[in-house]
C-alpha positions as a Markdown table, in Angstrom:
| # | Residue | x | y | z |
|---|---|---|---|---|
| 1 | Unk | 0.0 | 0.0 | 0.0 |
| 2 | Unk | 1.2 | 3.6 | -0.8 |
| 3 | Unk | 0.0 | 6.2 | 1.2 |
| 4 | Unk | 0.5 | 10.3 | -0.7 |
| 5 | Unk | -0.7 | 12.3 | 2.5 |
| 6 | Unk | -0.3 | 16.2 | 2.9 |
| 7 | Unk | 0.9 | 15.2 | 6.3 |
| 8 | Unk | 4.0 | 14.6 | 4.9 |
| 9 | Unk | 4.6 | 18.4 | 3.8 |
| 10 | Unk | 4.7 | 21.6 | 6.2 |
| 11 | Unk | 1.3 | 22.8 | 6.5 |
| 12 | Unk | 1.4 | 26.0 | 4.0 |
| 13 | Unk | 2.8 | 23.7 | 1.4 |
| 14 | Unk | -0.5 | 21.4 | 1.6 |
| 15 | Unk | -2.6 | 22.4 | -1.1 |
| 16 | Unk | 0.3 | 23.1 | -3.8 |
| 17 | Unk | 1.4 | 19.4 | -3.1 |
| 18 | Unk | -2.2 | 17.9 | -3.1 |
| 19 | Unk | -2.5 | 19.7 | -6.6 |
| 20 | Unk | 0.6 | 17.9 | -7.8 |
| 21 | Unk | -0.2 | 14.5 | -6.6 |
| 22 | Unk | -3.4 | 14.6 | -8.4 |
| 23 | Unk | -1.8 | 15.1 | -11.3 |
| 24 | Unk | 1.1 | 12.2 | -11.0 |
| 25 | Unk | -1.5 | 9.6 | -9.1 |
| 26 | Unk | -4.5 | 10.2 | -11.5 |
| 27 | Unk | -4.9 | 12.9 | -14.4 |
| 28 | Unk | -4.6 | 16.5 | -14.7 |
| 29 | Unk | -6.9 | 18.3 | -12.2 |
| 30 | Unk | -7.6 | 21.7 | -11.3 |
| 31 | Unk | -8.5 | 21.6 | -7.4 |
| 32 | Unk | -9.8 | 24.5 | -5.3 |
| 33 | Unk | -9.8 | 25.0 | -2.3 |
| 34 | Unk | -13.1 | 25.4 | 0.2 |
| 35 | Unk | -12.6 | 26.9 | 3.5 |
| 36 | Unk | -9.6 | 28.1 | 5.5 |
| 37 | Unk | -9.1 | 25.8 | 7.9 |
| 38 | Unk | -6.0 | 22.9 | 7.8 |
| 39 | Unk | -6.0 | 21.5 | 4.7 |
| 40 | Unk | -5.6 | 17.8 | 4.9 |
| 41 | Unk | -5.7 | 14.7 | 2.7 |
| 42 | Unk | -4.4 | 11.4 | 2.1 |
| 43 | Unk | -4.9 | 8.8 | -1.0 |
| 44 | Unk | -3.6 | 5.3 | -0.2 |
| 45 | Unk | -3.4 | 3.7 | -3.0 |
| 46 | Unk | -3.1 | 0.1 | -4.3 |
| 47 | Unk | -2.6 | -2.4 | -7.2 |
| 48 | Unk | -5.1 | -5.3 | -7.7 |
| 49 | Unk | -5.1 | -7.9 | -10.5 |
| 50 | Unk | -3.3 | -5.1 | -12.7 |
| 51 | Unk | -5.9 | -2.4 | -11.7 |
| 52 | Unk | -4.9 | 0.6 | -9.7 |
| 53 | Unk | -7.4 | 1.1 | -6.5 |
| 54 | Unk | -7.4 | 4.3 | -4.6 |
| 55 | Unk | -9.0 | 5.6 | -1.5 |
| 56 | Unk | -8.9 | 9.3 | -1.2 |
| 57 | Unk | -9.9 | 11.0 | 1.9 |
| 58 | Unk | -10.3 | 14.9 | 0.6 |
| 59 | Unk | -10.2 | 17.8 | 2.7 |
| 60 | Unk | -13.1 | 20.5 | 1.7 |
| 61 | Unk | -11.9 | 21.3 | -2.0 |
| 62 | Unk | -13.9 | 21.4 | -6.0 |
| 63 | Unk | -12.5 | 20.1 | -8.6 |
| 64 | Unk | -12.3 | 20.4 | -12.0 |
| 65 | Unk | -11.1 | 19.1 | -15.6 |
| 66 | Unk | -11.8 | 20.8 | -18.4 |
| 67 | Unk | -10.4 | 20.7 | -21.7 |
| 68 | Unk | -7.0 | 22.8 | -20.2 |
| 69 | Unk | -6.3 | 19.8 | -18.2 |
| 70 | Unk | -7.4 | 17.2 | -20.6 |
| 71 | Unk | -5.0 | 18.1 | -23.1 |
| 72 | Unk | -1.7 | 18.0 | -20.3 |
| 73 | Unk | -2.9 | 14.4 | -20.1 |
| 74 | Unk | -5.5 | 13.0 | -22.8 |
| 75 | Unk | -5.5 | 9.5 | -20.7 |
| 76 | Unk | -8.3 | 7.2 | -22.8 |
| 77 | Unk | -9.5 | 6.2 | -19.3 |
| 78 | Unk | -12.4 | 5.5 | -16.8 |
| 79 | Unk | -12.6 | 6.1 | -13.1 |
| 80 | Unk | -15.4 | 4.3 | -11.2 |
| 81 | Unk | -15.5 | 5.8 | -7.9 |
| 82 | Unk | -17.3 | 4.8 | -4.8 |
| 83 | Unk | -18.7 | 7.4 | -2.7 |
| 84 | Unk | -18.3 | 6.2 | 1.0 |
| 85 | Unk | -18.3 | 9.3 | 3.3 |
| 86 | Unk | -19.0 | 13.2 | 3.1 |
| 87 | Unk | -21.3 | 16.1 | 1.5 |
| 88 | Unk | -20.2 | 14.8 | -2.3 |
| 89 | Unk | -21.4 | 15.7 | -5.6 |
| 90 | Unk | -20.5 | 15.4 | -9.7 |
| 91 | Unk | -21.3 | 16.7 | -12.6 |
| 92 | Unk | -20.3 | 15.3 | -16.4 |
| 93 | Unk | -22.6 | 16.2 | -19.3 |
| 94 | Unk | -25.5 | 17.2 | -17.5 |
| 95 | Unk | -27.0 | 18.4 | -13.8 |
| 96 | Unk | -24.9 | 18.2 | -11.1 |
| 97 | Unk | -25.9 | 14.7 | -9.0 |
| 98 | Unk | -25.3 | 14.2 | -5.0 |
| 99 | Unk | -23.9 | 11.9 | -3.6 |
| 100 | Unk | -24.7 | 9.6 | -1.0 |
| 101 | Unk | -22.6 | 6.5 | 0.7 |
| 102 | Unk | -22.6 | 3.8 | -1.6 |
| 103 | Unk | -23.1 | 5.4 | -4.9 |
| 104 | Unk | -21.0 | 4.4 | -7.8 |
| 105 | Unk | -20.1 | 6.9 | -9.9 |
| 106 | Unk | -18.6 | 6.6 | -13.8 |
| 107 | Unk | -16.1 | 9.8 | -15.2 |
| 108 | Unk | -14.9 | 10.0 | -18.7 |
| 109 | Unk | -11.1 | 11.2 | -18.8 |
| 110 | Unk | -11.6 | 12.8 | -21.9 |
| 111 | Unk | -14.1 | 14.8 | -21.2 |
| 112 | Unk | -14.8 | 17.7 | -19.0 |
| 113 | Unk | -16.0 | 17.0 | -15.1 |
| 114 | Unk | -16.2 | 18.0 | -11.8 |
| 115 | Unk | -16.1 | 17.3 | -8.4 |
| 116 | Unk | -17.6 | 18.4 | -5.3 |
| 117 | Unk | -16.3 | 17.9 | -2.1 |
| 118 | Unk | -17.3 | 20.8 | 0.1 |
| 119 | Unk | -17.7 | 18.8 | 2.9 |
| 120 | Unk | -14.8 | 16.5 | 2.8 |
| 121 | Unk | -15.3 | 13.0 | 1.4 |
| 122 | Unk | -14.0 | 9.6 | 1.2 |
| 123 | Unk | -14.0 | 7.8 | -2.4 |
| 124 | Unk | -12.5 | 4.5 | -3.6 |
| 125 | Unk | -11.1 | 5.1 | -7.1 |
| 126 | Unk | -10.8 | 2.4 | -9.5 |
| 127 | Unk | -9.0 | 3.5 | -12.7 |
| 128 | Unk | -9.8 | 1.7 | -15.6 |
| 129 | Unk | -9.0 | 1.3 | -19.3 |
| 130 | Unk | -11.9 | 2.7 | -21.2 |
| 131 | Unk | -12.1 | 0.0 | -24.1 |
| 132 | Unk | -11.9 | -2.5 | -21.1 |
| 133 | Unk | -15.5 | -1.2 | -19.8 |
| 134 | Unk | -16.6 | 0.8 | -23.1 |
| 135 | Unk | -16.5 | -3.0 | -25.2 |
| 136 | Unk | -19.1 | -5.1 | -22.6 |
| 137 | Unk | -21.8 | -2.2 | -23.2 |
| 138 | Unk | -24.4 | -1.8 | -25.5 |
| 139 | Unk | -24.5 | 2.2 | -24.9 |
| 140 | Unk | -21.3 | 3.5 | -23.8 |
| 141 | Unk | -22.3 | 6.9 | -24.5 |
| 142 | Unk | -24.9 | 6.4 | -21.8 |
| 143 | Unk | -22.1 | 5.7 | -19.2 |
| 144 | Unk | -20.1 | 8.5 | -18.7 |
| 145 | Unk | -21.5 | 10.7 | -16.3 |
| 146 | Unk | -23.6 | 8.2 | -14.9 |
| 147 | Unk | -24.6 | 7.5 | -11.1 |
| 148 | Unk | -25.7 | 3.8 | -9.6 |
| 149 | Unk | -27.5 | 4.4 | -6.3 |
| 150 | Unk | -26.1 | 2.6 | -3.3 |
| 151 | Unk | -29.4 | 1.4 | -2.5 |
| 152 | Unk | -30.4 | -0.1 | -5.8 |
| 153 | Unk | -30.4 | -4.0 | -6.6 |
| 154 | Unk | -27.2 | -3.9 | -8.6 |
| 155 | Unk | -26.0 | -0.6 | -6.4 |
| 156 | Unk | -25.7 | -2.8 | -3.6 |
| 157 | Unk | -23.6 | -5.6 | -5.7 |
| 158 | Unk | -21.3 | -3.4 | -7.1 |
| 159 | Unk | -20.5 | -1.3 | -3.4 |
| 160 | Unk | -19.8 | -5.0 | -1.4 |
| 161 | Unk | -17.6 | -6.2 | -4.8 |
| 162 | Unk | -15.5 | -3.0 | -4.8 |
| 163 | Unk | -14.9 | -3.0 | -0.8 |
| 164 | Unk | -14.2 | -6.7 | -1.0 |
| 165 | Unk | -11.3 | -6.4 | -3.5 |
| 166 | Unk | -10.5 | -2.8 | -1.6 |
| 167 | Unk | -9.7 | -5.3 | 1.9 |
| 168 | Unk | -8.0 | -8.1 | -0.6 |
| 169 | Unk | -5.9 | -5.7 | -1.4 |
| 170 | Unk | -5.0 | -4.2 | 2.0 |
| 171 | Unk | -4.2 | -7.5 | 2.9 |
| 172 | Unk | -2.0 | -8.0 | 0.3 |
| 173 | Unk | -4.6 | -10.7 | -0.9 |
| 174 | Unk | -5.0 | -11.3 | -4.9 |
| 175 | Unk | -8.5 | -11.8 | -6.1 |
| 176 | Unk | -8.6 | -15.3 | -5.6 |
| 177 | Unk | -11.5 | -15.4 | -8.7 |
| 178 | Unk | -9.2 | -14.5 | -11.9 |
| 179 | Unk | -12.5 | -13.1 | -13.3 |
| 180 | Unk | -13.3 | -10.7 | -9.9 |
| 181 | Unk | -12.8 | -7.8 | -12.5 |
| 182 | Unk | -14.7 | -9.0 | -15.2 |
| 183 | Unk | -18.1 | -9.6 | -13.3 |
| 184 | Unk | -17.4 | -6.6 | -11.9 |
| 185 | Unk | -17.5 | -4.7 | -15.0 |
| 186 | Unk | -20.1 | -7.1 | -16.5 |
| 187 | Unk | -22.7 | -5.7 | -13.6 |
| 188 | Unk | -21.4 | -1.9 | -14.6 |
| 189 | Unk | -22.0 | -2.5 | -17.8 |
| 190 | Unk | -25.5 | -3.9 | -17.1 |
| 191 | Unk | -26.7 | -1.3 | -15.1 |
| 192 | Unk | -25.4 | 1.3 | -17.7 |
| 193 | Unk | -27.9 | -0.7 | -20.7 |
| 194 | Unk | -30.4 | -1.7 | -18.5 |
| 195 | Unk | -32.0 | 2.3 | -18.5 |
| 196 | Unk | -31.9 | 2.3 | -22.3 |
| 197 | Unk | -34.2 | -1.4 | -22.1 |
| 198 | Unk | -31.2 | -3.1 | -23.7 |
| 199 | Unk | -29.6 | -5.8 | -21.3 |
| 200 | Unk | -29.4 | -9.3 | -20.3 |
| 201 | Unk | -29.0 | -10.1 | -16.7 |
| 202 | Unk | -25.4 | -10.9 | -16.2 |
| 203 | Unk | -26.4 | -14.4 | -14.0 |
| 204 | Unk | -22.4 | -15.3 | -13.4 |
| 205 | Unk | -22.1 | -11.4 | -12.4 |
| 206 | Unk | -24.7 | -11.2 | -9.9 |
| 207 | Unk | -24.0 | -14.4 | -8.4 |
| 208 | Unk | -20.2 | -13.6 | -7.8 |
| 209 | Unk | -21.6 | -9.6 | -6.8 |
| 210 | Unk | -24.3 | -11.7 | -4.0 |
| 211 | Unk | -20.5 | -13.3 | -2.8 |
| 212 | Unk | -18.9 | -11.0 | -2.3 |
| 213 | Unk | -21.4 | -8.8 | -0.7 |
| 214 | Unk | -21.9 | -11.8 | 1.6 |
| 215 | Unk | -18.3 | -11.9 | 2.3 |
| 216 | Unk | -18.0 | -7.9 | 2.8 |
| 217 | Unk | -21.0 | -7.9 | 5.1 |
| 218 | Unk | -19.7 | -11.0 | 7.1 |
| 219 | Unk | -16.3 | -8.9 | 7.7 |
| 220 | Unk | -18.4 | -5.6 | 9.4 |
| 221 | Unk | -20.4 | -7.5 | 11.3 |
| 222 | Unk | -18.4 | -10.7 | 12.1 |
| 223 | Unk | -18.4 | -9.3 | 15.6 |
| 224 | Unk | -22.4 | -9.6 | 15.9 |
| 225 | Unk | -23.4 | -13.0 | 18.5 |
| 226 | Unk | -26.4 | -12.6 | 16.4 |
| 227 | Unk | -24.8 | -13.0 | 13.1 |
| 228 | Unk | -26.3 | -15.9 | 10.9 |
| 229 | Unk | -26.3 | -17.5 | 7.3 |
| 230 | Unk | -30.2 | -16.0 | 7.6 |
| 231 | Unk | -29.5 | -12.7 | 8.5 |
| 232 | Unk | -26.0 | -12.4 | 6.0 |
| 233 | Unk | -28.7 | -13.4 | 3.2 |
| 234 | Unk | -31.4 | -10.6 | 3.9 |
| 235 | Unk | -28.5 | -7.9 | 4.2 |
| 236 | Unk | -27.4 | -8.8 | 0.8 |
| 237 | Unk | -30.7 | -9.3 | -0.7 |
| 238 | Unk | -30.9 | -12.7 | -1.8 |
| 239 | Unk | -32.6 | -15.7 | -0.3 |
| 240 | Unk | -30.9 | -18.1 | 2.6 |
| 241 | Unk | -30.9 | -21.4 | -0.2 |
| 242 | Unk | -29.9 | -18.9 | -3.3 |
| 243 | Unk | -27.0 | -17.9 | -0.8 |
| 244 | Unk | -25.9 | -21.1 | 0.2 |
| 245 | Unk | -25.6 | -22.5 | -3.1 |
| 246 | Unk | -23.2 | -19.4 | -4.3 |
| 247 | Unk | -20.9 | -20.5 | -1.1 |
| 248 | Unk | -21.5 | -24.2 | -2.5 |
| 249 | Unk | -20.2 | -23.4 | -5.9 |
| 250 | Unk | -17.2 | -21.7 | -4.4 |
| 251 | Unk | -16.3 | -25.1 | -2.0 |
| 252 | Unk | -17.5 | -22.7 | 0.9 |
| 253 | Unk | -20.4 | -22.4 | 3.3 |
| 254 | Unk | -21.9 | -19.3 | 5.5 |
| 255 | Unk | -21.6 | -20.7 | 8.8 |
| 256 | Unk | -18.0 | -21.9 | 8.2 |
| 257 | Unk | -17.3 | -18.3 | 6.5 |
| 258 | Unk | -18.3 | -16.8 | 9.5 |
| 259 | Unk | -16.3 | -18.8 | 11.7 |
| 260 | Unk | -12.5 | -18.9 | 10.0 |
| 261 | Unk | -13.3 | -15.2 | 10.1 |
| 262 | Unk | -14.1 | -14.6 | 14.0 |
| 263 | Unk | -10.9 | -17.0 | 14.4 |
| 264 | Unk | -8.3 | -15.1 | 12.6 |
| 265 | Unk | -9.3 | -11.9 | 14.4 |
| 266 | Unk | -9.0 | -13.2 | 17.6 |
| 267 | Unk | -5.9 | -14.7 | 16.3 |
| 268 | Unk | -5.0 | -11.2 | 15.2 |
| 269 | Unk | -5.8 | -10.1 | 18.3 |
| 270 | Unk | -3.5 | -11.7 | 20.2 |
| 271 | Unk | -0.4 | -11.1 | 18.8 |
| 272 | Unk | -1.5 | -8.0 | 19.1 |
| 273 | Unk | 0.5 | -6.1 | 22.4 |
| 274 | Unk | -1.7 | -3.1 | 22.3 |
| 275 | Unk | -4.8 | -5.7 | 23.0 |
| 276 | Unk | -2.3 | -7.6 | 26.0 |
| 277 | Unk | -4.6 | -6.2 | 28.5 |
| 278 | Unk | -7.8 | -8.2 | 27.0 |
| 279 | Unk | -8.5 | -11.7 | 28.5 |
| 280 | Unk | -8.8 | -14.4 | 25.9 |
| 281 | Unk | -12.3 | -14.8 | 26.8 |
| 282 | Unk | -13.0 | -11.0 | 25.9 |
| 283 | Unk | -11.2 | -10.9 | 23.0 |
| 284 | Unk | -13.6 | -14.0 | 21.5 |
| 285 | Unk | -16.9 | -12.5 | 22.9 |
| 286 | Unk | -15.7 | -9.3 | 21.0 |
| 287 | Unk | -15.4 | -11.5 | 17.6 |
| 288 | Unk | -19.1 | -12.5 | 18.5 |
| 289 | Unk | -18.7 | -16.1 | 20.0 |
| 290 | Unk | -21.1 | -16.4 | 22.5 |
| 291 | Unk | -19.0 | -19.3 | 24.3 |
| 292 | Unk | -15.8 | -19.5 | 24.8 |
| 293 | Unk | -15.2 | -23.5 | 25.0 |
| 294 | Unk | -17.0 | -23.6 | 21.5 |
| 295 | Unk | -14.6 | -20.8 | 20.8 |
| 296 | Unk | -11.3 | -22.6 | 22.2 |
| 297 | Unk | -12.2 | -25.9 | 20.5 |
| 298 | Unk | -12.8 | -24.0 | 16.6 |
| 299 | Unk | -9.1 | -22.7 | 17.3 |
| 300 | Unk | -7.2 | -25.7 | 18.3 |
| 301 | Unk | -8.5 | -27.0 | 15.0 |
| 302 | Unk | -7.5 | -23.6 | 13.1 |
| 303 | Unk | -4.0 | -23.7 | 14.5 |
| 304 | Unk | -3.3 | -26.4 | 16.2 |
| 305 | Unk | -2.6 | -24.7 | 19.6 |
| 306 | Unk | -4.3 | -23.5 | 22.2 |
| 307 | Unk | -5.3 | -19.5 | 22.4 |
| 308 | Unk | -2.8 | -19.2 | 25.5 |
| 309 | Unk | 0.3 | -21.0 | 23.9 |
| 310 | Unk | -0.4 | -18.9 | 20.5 |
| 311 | Unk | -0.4 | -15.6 | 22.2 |
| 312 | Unk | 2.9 | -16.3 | 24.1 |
| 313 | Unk | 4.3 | -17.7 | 20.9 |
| 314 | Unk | 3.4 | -14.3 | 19.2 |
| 315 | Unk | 4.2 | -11.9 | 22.1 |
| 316 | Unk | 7.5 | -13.4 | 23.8 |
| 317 | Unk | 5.6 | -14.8 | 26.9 |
């Protein structure tokens, strides 16, 4: 992970380096500034199956790119941007949308845009090669400028898909399905058609979307005692049998899922020093088991020690 952060320059040299790192890390772009308080942001920033991922935190700020900064860098690309936090908004080729958390937004490099952040925002960026996405559609014309609300059917696909390659990524993870990025643009690409009445349902797409929305929700809320398979398939939308059957195909299942996942962040946990304090039996009702012999046995057979003998392995003791 590479993290660009103002932090990194004396404070009345913020917003001239912000401008240039915009400019190396994505295209051209003609930020201004909003407000006079500290100016501070940070994009950390990633590589995923060849794609570049970024998540930019943005202190209060418009910006622009108009045909100025399109010719310094004429990029044939596509940036599909997920709006997770702050008073956001866009405009490209017509009235300028809001944004809320979860919206997935498309931006044409080549033609004129901008962005507001008024209110500070974070955004995952996912930069993308525009014959890559422009060749699955139907209408790419109707693309650019485009916004897929967070709360619609493929809305919420496309937000758990993006966040579960974002956390593969900062855990140095690769995709693990070689065609992550193509169902992923397959569901864009549907969405985009589907409002001119000219799509097939992507089956493959939304199957592997209901997955990893599963496995995104499943990592929030791992931590919930009342977490089931049940309630992991009405947050995603999908049915309990529908859901079981995606795990199936993928030589997984929702219970066991949730499981390996409450291990390794107890297991985290205590190799942790700054969580030495924390009993073993708090650090697994904290991961949502509700008892802790239940939790002790699903560890032994994880890895083969005890929770004791791991942590004093892991912390000297």
């Amino acid at each position: 992970m590479r993290v660009l952060s103002t932090d990194t320059v004396p404070s009345h040299e913020a917003f001239a380096y912000w401008h240039d790192v915009l400019a190396q890390h994505f295209v051209h772009l003609r930020p201004e500034r909003v407000g006079l308080g500290p100016f501070r942001s940070t994009i950390e920033a990633q590589q995923l199956e060849g794609y570049s991922f970024s998540r930019v935190s943005a202190a209060p700020q418009r910006v622009h790119r108009a045909i100025r900064e399109i010719a310094r860098s004429p990029y044939d690309l596509v940036f599909l941007n997920l709006h997770l936090r702050g008073e956001g908004s866009f405009r490209q080729e017509g009235d300028e949308l809001v944004l809320n958390p979860g919206d997935l937004f498309i931006l044409d490099a080549v033609r004129p845009f901008e962005l507001g952040c008024e209110g500070g925002v974070t955004q995952i960026s996912l930069k993308v090669p525009r014959q890559i996405l422009w060749e699955r559609m139907r209408h790419p014309e109707g693309a650019r400028g485009t916004r897929i609300p967070g709360t619609s059917h493929i809305g919420k696909l496309l937000s758990g898909y993006i966040m579960t390659l974002w956390r593969r990524g900062e855990t140095e993870q690769k995709a693990g399905d070689p065609s992550a990025m193509d169902h992923l643009f397959s569901l864009v690409a549907y969405e985009v058609d589907r409002r001119h009445g000219d799509a097939a349902l992507p089956r493959r797409a939304v199957r592997a979307g209901f997955y990893a929305c599963a496995v995104s929700y499943i990592g929030e809320a791992q931590g919930t005692p009342g977490l089931t398979p049940r309630s992991v398939a009405h947050a995603v939308g999908t049915s309990l049998r529908t859901l079981q059957n995606i795990f199936a195909e993928r030589q997984d299942a929702i219970s066991r899922h949730i499981q390996n996942r409450r291990i390794t962040t107890v297991a985290r946990w205590l190799a942790d020093p700054a969580m030495r304090e924390q009993t073993i039996g708090q650090l697994a009702f904290m991961a949502g088991f509700s008892e802790l012999s239940h939790f002790t046995h699903a560890f032994v057979r994880a890895y083969k020690e005890t929770p004791g003998a791991w942590r004093r392995r892991h912390l000297g003791k």
